[in-house]
Residue, then its C-alpha position, 0 to 999 in steps of 0.5 A: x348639636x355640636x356636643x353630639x357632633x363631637x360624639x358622633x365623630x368621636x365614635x365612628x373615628x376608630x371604626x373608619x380608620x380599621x378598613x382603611x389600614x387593612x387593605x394599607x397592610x393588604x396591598x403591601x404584601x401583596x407585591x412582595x408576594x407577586x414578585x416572590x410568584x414571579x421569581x420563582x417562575x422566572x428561575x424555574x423557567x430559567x433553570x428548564x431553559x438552561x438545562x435543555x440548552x447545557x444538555x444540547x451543547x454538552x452533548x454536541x461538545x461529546x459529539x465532536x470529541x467523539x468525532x475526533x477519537x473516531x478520526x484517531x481510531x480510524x488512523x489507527x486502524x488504516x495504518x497497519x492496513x496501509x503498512x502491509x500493503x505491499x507485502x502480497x505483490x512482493x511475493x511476485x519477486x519471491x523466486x521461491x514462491x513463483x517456482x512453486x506457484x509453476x510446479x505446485x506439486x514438486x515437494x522440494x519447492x514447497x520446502x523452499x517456499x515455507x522457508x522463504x515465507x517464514x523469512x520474509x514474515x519474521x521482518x515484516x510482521x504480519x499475522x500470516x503470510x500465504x500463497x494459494x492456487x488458482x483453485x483455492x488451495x493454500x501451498x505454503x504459509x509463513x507458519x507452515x508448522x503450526x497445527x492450525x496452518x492453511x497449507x492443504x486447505x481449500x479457500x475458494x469460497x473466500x471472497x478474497x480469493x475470488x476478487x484477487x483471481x477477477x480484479x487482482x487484488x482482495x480485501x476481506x474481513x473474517x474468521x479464519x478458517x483454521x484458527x478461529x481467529x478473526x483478521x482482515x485480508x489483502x491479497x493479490x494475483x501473481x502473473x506468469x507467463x501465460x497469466x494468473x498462476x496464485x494468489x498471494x494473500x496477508x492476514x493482518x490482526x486487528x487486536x492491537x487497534x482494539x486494545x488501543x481503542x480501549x484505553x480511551x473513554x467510551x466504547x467504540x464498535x466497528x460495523x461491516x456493510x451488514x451492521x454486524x460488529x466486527x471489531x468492538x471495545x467489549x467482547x460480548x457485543x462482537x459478532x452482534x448486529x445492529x439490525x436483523x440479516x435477511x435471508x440473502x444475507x445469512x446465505x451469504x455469511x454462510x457462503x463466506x465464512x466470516x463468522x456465524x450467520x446466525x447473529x444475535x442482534x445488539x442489546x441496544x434501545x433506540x431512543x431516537x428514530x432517525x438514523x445517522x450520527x448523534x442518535x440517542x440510545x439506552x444500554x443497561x437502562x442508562x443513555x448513551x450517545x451514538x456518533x458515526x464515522x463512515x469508513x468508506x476505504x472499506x465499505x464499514x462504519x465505526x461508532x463511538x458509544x458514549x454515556x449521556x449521565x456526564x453530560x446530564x449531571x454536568x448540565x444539571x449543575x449548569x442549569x442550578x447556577x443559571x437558576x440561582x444567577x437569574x434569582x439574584x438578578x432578578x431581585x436586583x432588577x427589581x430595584x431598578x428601572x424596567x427599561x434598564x431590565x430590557x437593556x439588561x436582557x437585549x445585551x445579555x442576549x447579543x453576548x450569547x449569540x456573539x459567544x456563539x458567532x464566535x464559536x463557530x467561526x473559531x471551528x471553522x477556522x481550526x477545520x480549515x486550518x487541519x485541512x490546509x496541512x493534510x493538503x499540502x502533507x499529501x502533495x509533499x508525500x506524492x513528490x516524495x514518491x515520484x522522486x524515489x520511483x525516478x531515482x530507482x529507474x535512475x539506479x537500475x540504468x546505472x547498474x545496467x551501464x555499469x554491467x557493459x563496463x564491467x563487461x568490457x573490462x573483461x575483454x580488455x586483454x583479448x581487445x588489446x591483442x586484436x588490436x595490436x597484430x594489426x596495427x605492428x601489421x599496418x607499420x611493416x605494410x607502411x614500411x614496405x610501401x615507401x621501400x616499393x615506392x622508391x624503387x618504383x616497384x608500384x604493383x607490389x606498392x599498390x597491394x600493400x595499400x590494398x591490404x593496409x585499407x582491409x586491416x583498417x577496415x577490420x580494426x573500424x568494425x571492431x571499434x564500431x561493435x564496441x561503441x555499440x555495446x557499450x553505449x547507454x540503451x534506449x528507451x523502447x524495444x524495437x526489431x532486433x535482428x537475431x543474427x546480427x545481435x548473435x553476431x556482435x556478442x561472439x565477436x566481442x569475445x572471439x579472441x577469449x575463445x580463440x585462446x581458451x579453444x572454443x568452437x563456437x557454432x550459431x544456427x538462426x533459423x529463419x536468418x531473418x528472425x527479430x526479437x522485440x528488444x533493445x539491441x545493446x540490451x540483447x547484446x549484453x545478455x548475450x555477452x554475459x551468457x556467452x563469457x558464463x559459457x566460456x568460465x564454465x568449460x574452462x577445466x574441460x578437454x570439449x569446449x563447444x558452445x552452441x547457439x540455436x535461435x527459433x520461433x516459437x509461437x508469439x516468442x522467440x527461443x535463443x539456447x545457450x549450451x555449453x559442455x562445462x560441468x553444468x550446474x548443481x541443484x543448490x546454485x540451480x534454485x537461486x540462480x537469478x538471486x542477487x550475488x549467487x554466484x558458482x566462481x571463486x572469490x573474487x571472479x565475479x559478485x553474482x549480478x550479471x544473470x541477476x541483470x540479465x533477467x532483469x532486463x528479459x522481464x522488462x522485454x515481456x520475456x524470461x531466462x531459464x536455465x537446466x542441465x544437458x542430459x550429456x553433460x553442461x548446461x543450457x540458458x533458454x532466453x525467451x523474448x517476444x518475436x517481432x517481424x522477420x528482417x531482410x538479411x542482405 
């Protein structure tokens, strides 16, 4: 029994251990196995994860780099906007162009008004620089010359034009009419006496800012409020739109001439659906990343267009390294602890979101900071101009004052003799007084002191006309009697007169009629009028100078005429230009009708000039009227 025992273990010995060694070698595999399986789910998981999140932070990193190039385009775009600003109301101090614009037919003004555009054009450096009627009609250009100039061509159909003529100033972005070539406007209305009386308009090329847009990576297009490309990196998506136009829309591309109104619409495939900036497209069978930046200064937007493939590549590779990282560690957590896993996984996670945290506080910070400096360069920038337009006003009185000085330096020889014939007068009168007096002669005594209290009378009058004209002005215009302004001027010059033989003659009609002016400012214009009379009849045998004030309506009419040899056709167009000036070297800088008119302006009033049909010259001051004055 024990011997089959024996055998009986013996045999089934080999067959019981098979089994169990089987599934010894079974199990081990299978955990190598299961943690291979895990790996690479894990890595695939990673890699998909950390694409999608690489792509998201590539492309919002070419957002904002698009965002700032769109700031910088944009800045490159407003400057020569800005740049050229001022240049329309700088024709309204142009005398050519003003003269033309009052006599729009008079060939010899239009010749002068080229010339002056195309001096003034060769130093500001516009496009083109042109003056139009009210009705539309161009009269003079800076290029004039051209076979493609507006001159003679008709533009009222141009919204600039029509919102210049409305508001007083147009913008307005377009082919031109003539030129086939596409620019932006800026106009403004040129006032006259009675109101609008042109339109001056600037034409600035907007092809510098398109080649500097070019130099920089991606495309970048301009859209008007339409969504027709007006300005674009490539020249085959100019002129196309981002969506069809309606009928309303095509009428009035037509109305306007900015360009074609049948536009073909861009060969862009929208991805995404939603509008705004970041929209995804597709452009030659390759994705693009739209960014937005509205340009509300001019009712446009600006859009860079950017490839997504970059960002794809970059995000790829990203997404390769996370994936060989999370296999390497992956297998090195295997080895250890799971709870270590966990805290592996938790730390790792914080990192990211503190990495993120302070991502964003650092672009807010920097965000902040840019807006801190554009603040206070805006303030600094404002003080800056208030300063300049207070020193300008500061000039203008000064040269004003400096005028009356220069005025009465002139009259300084005729003052002297004024006052020396009474005063030698007062002495003897004295002298005779105490000789009376002492031999008790008191009748005779007390006529001398009659007269001496008339000549200090006389001497107290002249002095105070003098210390009225040459005291500094007021701020505000007031009544101003005519007579007694007309009054003080021909006394202030009555001695020059009376040795150069001048008859003068003053006719104010009604005697009580008032201008709206400053007085000692009135008085100077009529100074200076007077004395320009004077010189100019210096050389002739009739020496009158006749002065006439009338009503006219709301203004008030004061004619200067004298019998000089009058004025030529030459010195006529720039007579109220800075240092024009008919006298010898030496007798005058040209300024005085230059601050005389000046000063007309600033009362709402003007001077004119012209030649009497019998010989001489007549100066036409226009002033608003003010109520007529008692004369006691």
């Amino acid at each position: 029994m024990r011997a089959r025992r024996a055998w009986q273990t013996s045999a089934m010995s080999p067959r019981s251990r098979s089994p169990s060694a089987g599934h010894l070698r079974l199990a081990a595999l299978r955990v190598p196995l299961a943690a291979l399986l895990v790996l690479l789910a894990v890595a695939a998981m990673v890699q998909r994860a950390t694409y999608l999140v690489a792509l998201e932070r590539t492309v919002a990193a070419l957002h904002d780099a698009a965002s700032h190039r769109l700031d910088a385009a944009a800045a490159e775009l407003a400057a020569p906007m800005a740049r050229f600003e001022y240049l329309p109301a700088l024709l309204e101090t142009t005398p050519a162009v003003m003269q033309l614009l009052a006599s729009p037919d008079d060939a010899a003004l239009r010749a002068d008004a080229n010339r002056a555009l195309t001096r003034i054009n060769a130093v500001a450096g516009a496009n083109m620089v042109f003056v139009l009627a009210p009705s539309g009609l161009a009269l003079a250009a800076a290029d004039w010359t051209h076979p493609d100039s507006p001159v003679g061509h008709v533009y009222d159909y141009r919204p600039y034009v029509r919102d210049a003529l409305a508001s007083g100033r147009g913008r307005f972005f377009g082919v031109g009419a003539t030129s086939r070539k596409s620019g932006y406007y800026l106009s403004y209305a040129l006032k006259g006496t009675q109101g609008t009386i042109g339109v001056a308009a600037v034409k600035i090329d907007l092809d510098p800012a398109e080649q500097a847009w070019s130099t920089q990576p991606g495309e970048v297009v301009v859209t008007d409020a339409r969504g027709v490309a007006i300005l674009s990196t490539r020249a085959d998506w100019k002129f196309r739109g981002m969506r069809a136009l309606g009928d309303a829309e095509r009428a009035e591309v037509a109305a306007e001439r900015s360009y074609a109104p049948d536009v073909a619409p861009l060969p862009w495939e929208w991805i995404d659906t939603a509008r705004g900036s970041g929209r995804r497209l597709r452009i030659d069978a390759r994705e693009h990343l739209l960014t937005t930046r509205p340009l509300a200064a001019f009712g446009w937007e600006m859009h860079a267009v950017d490839a997504l493939e970059p960002a794809q590549a970059s995000a790829r590779t990203t997404a390769w390294i996370a994936s060989l990282s999370a296999s390497v560690a992956l297998l090195l957590a295997m080895a250890a602890w799971q709870s270590r896993r966990a805290a592996m996984h938790k730390l790792a996670a914080q990192a990211a979101l503190q990495a993120a945290h302070d991502t964003l506080e650092r672009r807010v910070a920097e965000r902040t900071a840019q807006l801190t400096e554009l603040n206070a360069s805006l303030a600094a920038e404002v003080e800056s101009r208030k300063a300049v337009e207070r020193n300008l006003q500061e000039t203008q009185h000064e040269l004003v004052h400096a005028a009356k000085m220069a005025v009465l330096g002139q009259l300084s020889a005729g003052l002297a003799h004024e006052l020396n014939q009474p005063l030698a007068a007062l002495r003897t009168l004295s002298d005779n007084a105490i000789v009376l007096m002492e031999k008790n002669r008191l009748d005779e005594t007390r006529a001398n002191v009659e007269r001496i209290s008339q000549m200090v009378g006389r001497l107290g009058e002249l002095t105070r006309r003098l210390k009225s004209f040459a005291h500094k002005p007021g701020e505000e215009a007031v009544a101003t009697p005519l007579a007694a302004a007309l009054g003080n001027a021909q006394a202030l010059l009555a001695e020059r007169m009376r040795r150069q033989k001048v008859s003068c003659s003053i006719d104010v009609s009604p005697p009580g009629l008032a201008a709206l002016a400053e007085p000692s400012l009135l008085e100077q214009i009529l100074v200076n009028l007077f004395a320009n009379a004077i010189d100019a009849m210096a050389s002739r045998e009739d020496r009158r100078l006749d002065v006439r004030a009338r009503r006219s309506g709301e203004r008030i009419e004061i004619e200067v005429a004298d019998t000089g040899a009058g004025i030529s056709e030459e010195m006529l167009s720039r007579l109220f230009e800075p240092f024009a000036t008919s006298k010898p070297r030496g007798a005058g800088l040209g300024l005085g009708l230059m601050i005389s008119q000046r000063i007309a302006l600033d009362f709402g009033g003007r001077i004119r000039a012209c030649n009497r049909p019998g010989g001489g010259a007549t100066f036409t001051v226009e002033l608003p009227a003010a109520e007529t004055v008692g004369v006691t």
